[in-house]
C-alpha positions in Angstrom: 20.4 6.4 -9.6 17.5 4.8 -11.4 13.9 4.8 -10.0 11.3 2.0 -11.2 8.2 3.1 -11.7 4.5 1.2 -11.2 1.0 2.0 -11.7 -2.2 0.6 -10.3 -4.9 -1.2 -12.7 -7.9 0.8 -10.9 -6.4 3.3 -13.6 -8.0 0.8 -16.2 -10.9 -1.2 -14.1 -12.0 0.3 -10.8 -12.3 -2.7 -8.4 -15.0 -1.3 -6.0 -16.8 0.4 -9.1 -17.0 -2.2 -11.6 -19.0 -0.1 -14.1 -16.0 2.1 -14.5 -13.9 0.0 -16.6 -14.9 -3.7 -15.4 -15.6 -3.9 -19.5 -11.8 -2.9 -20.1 -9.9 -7.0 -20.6 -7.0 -7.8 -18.4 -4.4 -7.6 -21.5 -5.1 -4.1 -22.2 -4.5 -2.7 -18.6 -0.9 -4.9 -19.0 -0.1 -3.7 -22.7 -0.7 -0.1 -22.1 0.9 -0.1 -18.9 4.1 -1.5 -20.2 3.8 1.3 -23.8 3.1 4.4 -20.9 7.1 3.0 -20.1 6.1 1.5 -16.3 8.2 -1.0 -15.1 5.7 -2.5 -13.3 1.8 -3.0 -11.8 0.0 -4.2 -8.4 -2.9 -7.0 -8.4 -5.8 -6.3 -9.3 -9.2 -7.9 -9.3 -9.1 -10.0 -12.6 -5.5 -11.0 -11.4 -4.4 -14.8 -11.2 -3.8 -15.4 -8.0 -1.2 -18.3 -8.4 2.5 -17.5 -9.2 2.3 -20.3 -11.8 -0.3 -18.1 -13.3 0.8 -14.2 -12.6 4.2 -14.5 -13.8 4.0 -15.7 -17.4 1.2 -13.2 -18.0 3.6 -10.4 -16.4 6.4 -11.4 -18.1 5.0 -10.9 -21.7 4.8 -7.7 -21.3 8.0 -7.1 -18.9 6.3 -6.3 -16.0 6.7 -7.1 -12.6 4.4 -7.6 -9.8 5.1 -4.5 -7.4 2.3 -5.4 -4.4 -0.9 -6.3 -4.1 -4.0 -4.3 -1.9 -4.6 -6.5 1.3 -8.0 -5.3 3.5 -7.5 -6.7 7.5 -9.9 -6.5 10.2 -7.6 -6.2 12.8 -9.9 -4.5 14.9 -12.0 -7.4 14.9 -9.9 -10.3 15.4 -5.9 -10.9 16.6 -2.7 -10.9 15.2 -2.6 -14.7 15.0 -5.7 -14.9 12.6 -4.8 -12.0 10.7 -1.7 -13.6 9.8 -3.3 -16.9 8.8 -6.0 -15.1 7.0 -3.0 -13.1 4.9 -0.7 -16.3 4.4 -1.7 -16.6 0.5 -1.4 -13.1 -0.4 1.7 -13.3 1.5 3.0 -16.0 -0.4 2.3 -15.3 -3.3 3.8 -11.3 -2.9 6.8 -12.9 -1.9 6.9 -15.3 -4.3 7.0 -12.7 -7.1 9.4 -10.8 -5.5 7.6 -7.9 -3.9 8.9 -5.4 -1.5 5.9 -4.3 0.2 2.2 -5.2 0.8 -0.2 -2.7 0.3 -1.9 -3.0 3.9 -5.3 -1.6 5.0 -7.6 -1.5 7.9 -11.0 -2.6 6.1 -13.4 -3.6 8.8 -16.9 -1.5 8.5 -15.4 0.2 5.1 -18.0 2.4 4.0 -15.7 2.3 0.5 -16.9 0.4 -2.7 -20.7 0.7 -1.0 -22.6 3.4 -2.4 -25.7 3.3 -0.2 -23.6 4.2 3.2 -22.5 7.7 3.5 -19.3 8.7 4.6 -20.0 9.4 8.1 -21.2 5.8 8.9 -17.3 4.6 8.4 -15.9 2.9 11.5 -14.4 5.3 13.8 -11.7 3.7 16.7 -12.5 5.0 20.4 -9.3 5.4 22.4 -9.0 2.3 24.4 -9.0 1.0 20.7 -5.8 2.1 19.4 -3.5 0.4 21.9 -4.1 -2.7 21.1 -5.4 -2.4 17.6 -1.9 -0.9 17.0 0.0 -3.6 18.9 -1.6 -6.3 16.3 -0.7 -4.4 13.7 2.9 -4.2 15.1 2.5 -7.9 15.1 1.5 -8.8 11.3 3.9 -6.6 9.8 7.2 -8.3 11.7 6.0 -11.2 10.5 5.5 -9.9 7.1 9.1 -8.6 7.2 10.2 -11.9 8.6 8.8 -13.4 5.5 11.0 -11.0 3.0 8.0 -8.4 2.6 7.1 -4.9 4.7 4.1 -3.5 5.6 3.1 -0.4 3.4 0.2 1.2 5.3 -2.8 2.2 3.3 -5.1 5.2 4.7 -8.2 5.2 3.1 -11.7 7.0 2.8 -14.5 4.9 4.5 -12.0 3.3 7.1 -11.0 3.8 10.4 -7.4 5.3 9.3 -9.0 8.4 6.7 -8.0 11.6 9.0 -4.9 13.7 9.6 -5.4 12.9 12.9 -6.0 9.2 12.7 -2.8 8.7 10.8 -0.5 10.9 13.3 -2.0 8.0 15.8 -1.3 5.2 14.2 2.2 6.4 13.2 2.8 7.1 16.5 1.7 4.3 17.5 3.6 1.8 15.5 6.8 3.2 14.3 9.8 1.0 13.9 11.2 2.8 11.4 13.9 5.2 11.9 14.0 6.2 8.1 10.4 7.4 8.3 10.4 8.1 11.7 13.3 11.0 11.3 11.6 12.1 7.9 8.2 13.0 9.8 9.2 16.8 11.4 10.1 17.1 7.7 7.0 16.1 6.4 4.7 18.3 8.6 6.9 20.9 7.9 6.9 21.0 4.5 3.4 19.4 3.4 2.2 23.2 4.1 3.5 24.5 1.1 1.1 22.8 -1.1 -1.0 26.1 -0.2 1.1 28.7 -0.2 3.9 28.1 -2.8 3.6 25.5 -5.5 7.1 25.6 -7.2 8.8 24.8 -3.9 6.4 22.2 -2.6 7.0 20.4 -6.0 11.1 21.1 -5.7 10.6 19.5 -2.6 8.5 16.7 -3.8 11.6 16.0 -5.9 13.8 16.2 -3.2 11.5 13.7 -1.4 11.8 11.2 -3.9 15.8 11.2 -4.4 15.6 10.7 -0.4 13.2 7.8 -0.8 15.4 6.1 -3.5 18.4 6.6 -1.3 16.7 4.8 1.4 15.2 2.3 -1.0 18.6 1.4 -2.5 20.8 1.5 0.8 17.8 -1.4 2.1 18.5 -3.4 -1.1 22.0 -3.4 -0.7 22.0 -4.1 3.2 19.3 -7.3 2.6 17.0 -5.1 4.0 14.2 -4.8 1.6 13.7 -8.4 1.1 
């Protein structure tokens, strides 16, 4: 079996910090990244944003587009005008034949501003989740109905950062039996990482081949499109 890898241009150019690398042109991120061997890369911020654009500029240096970071405020507005507030980035993900958007609650992000401190991020009071979870719910069918899943994004500065907060929102928006079923495992083994190195990175391994299973089973089934 044969696993693509991809890499993310903050390695070259950090979007939110421009003074780290924002001096770094977008032809060097693409021609290292394609010499370090990866297959492909996810938009960045001095990205085209038209497939016309993208793909010639990709395909020089044989990469592909694997996703692209998307920031909602889904706890500020519905479904409906989330989805026609993602309807470029949509198209143009699927247009380049991506899998998966890279999807984040961004509303009240403390991250990318240095003059907040972490404790003023936006924190979700429990009548908040229901439906803040059901919208979500919402925009990722119809990102799968459009040939692309929702990849969730927890993040510093946002409302999804904690252990906690994630177990919630998994909870509360699983549709996935894959991931779903793979959870007990998860908690189970994530506790290694403190206690015995060499297996948690066996198992690590073990994660992946489980991943790329899954990954190639979807392909196969039409499912990943």
């Amino acid at each position: 079996m044969t696993v693509s890898l991809g890499i993310n241009p903050i390695t070259w150019t950090n979007d939110d910090m421009p003074e780290l690398g924002g001096d770094i042109p977008l032809e060097v991120c693409l021609s290292e990244a394609a010499n370090a061997g990866f297959a492909g890369i996810e938009l960045g911020g001095k990205f085209p944003r038209t497939e016309q654009a993208l793909r010639p500029m990709l395909a020089r240096h044989g990469l592909e587009l694997v996703s692209g970071w998307y920031s909602a405020k889904l706890c500020q507005r519905s479904a409906e005008k989330e989805i026609a507030a993602v309807a470029d980035h949509l198209r143009l993900l699927a247009a380049m034949g991506c899998s998966v958007m890279v999807f984040a609650e961004g509303h009240g992000s403390t991250d990318g501003n240095p003059d907040l401190p972490m404790s003023a991020r936006p924190v979700l009071q429990s009548w908040e989740w229901p439906p803040f979870c059901e919208r979500l719910n919402v925009v990722a069918r119809h990102l799968r109905e459009n040939g692309v899943r929702l990849a969730f994004h927890h993040h510093m500065g946002t409302v999804i950062q904690t252990e906690d907060e994630v177990d919630r929102l998994m909870a509360g928006v699983f549709d996935d039996d894959f991931l779903r079923d793979l959870k007990p495992e998860l908690e189970r083994e994530k506790q290694k990482v403190m206690s015995d190195r060499d297996a948690f990175v066996a198992w690590l391994d073990e994660l992946a081949a489980k991943f790329a299973t899954e990954a190639k089973r979807r392909n196969l089934a039409g499912e990943g499109r």
